[in-house]
C-alpha positions in Angstrom: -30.8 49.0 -28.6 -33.1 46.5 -28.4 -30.5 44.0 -30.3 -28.8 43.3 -27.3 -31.7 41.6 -25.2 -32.6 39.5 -28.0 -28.7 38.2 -28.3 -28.4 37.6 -24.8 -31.2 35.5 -25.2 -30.2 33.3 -27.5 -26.9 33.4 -26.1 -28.2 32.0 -22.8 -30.5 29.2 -24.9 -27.6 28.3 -26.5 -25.4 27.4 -23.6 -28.4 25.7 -22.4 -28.5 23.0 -25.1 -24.4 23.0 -24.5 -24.9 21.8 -21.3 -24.4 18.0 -20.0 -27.3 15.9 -19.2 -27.7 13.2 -17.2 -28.2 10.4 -19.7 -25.4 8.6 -18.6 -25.5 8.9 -15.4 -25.2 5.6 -12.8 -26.6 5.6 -9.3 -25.4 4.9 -5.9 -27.7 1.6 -6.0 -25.4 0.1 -8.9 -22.1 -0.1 -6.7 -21.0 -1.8 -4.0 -18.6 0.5 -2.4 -15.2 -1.2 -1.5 -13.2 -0.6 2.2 -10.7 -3.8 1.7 -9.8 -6.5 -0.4 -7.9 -9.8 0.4 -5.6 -11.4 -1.4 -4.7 -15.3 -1.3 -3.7 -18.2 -3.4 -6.5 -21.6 -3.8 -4.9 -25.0 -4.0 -5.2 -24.7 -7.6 -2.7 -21.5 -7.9 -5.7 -19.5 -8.7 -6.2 -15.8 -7.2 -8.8 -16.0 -4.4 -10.3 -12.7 -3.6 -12.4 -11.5 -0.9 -13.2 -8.4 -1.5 -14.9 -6.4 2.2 -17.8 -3.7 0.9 -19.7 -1.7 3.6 -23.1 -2.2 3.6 -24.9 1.1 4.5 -27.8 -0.7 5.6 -26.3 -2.2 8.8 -28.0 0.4 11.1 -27.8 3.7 11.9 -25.1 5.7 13.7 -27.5 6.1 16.8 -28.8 2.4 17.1 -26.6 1.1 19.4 -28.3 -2.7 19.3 -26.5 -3.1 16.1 -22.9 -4.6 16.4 -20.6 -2.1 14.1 -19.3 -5.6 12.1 -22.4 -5.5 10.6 -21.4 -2.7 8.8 -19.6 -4.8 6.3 -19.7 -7.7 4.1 -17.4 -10.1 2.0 -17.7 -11.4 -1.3 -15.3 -14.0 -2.6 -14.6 -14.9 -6.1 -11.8 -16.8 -7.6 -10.0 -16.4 -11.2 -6.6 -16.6 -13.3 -6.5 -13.1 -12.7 -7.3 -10.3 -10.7 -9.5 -8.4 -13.1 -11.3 -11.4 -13.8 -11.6 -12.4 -10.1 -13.3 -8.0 -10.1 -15.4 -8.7 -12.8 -17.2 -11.5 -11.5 -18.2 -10.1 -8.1 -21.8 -9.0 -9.9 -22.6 -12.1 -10.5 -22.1 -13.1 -6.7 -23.6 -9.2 -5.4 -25.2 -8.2 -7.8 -23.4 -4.6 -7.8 -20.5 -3.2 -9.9 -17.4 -2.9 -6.8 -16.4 0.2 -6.8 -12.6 0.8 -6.0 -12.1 4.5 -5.0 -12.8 4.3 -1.4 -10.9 1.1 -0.6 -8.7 1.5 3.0 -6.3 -1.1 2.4 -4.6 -4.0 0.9 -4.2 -7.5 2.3 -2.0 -9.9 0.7 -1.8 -13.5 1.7 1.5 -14.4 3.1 1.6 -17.5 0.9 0.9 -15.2 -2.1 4.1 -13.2 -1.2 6.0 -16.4 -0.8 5.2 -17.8 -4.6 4.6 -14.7 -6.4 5.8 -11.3 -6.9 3.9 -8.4 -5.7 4.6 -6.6 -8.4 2.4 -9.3 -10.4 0.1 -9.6 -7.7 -0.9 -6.0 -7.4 -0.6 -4.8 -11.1 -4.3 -4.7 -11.5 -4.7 -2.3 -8.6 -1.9 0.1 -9.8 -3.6 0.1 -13.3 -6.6 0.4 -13.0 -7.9 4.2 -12.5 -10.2 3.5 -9.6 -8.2 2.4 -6.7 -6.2 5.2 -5.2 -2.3 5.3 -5.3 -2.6 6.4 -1.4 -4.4 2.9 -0.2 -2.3 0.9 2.5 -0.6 -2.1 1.3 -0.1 -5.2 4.3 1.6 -8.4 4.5 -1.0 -11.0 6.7 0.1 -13.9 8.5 -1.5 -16.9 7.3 -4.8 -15.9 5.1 -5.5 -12.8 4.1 -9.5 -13.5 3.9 -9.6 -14.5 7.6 -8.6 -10.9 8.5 -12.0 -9.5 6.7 -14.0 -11.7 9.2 -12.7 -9.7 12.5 -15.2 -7.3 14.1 -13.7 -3.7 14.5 -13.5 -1.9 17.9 -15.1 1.4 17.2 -14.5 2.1 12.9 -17.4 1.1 10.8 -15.4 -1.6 9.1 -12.3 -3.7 9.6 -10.6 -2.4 6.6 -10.7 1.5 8.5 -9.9 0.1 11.5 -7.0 -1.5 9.9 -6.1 1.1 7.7 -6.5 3.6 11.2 -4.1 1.2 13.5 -1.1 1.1 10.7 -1.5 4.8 10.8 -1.3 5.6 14.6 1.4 2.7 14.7 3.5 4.4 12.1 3.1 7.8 13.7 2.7 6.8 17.7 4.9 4.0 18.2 7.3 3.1 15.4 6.8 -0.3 15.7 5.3 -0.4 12.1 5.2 1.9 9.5 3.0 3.3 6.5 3.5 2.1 3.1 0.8 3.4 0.6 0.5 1.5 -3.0 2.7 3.8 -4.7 5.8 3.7 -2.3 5.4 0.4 -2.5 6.0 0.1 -6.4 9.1 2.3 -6.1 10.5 0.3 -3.8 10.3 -2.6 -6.1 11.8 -0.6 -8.7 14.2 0.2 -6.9 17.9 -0.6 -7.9 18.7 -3.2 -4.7 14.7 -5.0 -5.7 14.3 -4.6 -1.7 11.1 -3.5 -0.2 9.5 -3.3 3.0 5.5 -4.1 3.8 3.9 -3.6 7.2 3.1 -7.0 9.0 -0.4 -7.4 10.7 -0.8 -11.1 12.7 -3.9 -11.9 15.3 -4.3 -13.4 18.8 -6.7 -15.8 18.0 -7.4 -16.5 21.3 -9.0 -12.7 21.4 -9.5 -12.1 17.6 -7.4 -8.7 18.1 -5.5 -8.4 14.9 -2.0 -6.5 15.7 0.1 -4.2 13.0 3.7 -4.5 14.2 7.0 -5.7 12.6 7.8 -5.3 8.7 8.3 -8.0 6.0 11.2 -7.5 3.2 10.7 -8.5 0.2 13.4 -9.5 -2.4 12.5 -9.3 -6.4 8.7 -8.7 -5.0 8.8 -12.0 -3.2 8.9 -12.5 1.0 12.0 -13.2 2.3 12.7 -15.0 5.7 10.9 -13.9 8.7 9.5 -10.6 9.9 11.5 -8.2 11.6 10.5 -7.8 15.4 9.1 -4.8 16.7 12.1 -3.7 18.5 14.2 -3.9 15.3 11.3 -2.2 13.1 11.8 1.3 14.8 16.2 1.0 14.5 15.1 0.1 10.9 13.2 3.5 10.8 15.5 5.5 12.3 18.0 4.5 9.2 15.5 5.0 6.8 15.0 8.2 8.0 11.2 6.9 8.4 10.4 7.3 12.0 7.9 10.0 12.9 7.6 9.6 17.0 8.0 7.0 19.5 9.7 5.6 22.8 13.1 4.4 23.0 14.2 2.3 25.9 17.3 2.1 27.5 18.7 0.2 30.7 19.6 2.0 33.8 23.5 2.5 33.7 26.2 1.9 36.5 25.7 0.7 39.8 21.6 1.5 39.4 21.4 -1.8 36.9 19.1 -3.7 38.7 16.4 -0.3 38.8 15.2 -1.8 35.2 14.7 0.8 32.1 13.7 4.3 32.0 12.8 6.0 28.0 13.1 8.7 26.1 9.9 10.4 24.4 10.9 11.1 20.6 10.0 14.5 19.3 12.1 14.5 16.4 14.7 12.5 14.5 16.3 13.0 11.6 19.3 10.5 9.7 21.5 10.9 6.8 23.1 7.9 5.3 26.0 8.6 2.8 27.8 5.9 1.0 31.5 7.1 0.5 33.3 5.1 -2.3 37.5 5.1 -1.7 39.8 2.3 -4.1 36.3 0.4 -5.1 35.8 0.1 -1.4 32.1 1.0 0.0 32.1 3.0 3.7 28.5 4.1 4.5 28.3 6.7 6.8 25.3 7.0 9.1 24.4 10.7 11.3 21.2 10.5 13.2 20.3 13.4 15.6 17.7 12.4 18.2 15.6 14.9 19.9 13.0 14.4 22.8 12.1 14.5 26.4 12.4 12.6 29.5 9.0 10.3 29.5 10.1 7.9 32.5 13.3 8.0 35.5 14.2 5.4 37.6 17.5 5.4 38.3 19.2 8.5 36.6 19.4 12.2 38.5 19.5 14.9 35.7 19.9 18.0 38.4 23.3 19.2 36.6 24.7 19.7 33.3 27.0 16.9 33.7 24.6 14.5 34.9 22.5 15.3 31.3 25.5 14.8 29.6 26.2 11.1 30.7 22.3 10.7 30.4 22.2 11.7 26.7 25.6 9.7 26.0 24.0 6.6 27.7 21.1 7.0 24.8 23.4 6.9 22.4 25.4 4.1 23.3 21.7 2.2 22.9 20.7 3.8 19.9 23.8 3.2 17.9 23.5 -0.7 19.7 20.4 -1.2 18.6 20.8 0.0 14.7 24.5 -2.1 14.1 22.2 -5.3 15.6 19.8 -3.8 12.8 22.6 -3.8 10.4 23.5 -7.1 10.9 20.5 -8.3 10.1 20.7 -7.0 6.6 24.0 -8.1 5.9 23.5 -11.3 7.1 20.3 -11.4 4.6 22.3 -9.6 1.8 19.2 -7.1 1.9 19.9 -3.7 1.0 16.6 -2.0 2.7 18.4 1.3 3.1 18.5 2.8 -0.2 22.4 2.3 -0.8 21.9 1.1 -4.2 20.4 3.7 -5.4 22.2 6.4 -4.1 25.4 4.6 -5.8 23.4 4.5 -9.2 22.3 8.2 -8.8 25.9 8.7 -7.9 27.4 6.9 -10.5 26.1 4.8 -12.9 28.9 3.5 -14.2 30.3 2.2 -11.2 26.9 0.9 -10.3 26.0 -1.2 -13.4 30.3 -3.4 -12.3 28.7 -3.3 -8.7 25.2 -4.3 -9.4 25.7 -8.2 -10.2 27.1 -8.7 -6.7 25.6 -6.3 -4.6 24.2 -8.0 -1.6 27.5 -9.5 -1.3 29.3 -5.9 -1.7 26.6 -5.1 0.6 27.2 -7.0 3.2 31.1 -6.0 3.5 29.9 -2.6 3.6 31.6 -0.7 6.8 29.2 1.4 8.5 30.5 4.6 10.6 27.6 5.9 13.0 27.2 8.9 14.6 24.3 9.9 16.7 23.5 13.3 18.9 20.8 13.1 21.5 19.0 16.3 22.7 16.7 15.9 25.8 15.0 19.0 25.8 13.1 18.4 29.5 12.6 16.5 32.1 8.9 16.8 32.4 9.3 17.9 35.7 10.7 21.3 37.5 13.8 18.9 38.9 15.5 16.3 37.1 15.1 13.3 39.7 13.2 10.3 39.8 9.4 10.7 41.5 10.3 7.9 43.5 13.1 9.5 45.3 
């Protein structure tokens, strides 16, 4: 019996020496931890990158004397490469940048011009530290001069970025969410179109502003942004648009009263391409359902009255995404996925289609249909306050 004590014993020893130790173990004091990274092009073609670490010695939470900018700090180095351009930030810091907390990506909008982002951001999508989830953006002018903005109330510009492409996408649809690895299927995909968020500033006020979207074509920028305004009809076909406001003009004889809008709770498209005699139709079904947010002109006290209100809302919606449609096919950009339902669909047909595609594209007929539910008027009667 008294066997058993004894194994247990060296049992437990065992495991003991089994264990792992802490021989190679690396402290916080040997990284510099990364919240952005900026990337542009020197005159030389060379990669410049500014990479944005937070410093945790820039005060504590509770001093309020100490401006929240101070939080981080940039380090630029410049390279043939990317990796190279990483691996020579110690000798500038003196700490080893470490990736796995980085907020977001800025590229240059001279970089997207020249190169493909494919190219550009291969290094981030290798490499095992840098988190497929990390927010890509397109930046007007250089990307570096972003990283010298103080924040409003985050701790560094790259979470302040990362937190107003975020509530953009989700509050106003003005913009929209692209993390690192939606990005790289979207150049994969079969069209080579992709979409990037576009952040600008008022210099006059050093706010920086994330609204519009960039295509890109083959990885590379193509023409100018889209506007705000024809970011969220670009949503809405995408089937991308979370919540938002959409605007209409008074209708009839009550013209002149200005706009009234529509609080989105929910919206939901489908976009079919139908193939008849080698023909492309693409068939577009959007239902749209919210609640009143603002009346001006518009009484919505009987069942007919909300009728010609929701039909009114369609007649903009479906206005405002063929205006977004001609945009496309007068770019020959396919940003809607077409391409790839067709090669999903059919290979075959896709690989005689493929050569010509934009132009295919761009003869495309597109058959909308749109239902509107208004759900409430936000009120216990359906009139304008001001009446």
């Amino acid at each position: 019996m008294r066997r058993r004590p004894r194994l247990a014993v060296a049992f437990c020893a065992i495991m003991l020496f089994m264990m792992t130790g802490c021989g190679d173990k690396a402290e916080l004091t040997e990284f510099g931890f990364v919240q952005a990274v900026a990337v542009d092009l020197t005159r030389e073609g060379k990669i410049a990158l500014t990479t944005h670490f937070y410093n945790p010695t820039g005060g504590g939470e509770t001093n309020a004397a100490v401006k929240q900018g101070q939080r981080g700090l940039n380090i630029r180095t410049e390279a043939d490469t990317a990796f190279e351009a990483v691996r020579d930030i110690p000798i500038h810091f003196g700490r080893k940048a470490k990736w796995d907390h980085m907020r977001v990506i800025l590229i240059g909008e001279e970089v997207a011009k020249s190169q493909s982002l494919g190219e550009v951001l291969d290094y981030f999508s290798r490499d095992h530290e840098p988190r497929a989830t990390v927010l890509v953006l397109l930046t007007k002018g250089t990307a570096a001069d972003y990283l010298n903005v103080d924040p409003f109330i985050e701790y560094t510009i790259g979470q302040q970025l990362r937190k107003i492409e975020e509530s953009g996408s989700l509050y106003s649809a003005k913009t929209t969410k692209i993390p690192l690895l939606d990005l790289a299927i979207q150049l994969k995909s079969e069209a080579g179109v992709a979409v990037i968020p576009y952040v600008y500033s008022n210099d006059a006020r050093k706010e920086l502003t994330v609204a519009g979207i960039a295509m890109l074509k083959e990885g590379k920028l193509t023409g100018s942004t889209l506007t705000p305004g024809n970011t969220q009809y670009l949503l809405m076909l995408t089937d991308r648009y979370e919540s938002g406001v959409i605007e209409f003009p008074c209708s009839g004889e009550s013209k002149e009263n200005g706009k009234e809008s529509l609080e989105v709770v929910s919206l939901k498209t489908s976009v079919k391409p139908v193939i008849v005699n080698d023909t492309l139709e693409i068939r577009v079904r959007t239902k749209i359902t919210g609640s009143v947010a603002e009346l001006r002109c518009s009484s919505l006290d009987t069942k007919e009255k909300t009728k010609q209100f929701e039909d009114h809302i369609k007649k903009t919606v479906e206005s405002g995404m063929r205006n977004m449609i001609a945009v496309l096919q007068k770019r020959k950009l396919d940003a809607l996925g077409i391409g790839d339902q067709v090669f999903r669909k059919n290979p075959q047909l896709w690989r005689r289609w493929k050569p010509d595609w934009g132009e295919r594209f761009a003869d495309s007929r597109f058959v909308i249909e749109i239902e509107v539910n208004v759900l409430n008027t936000g009120m216990t009667v359906g009139n304008p306050f001001s009446k």
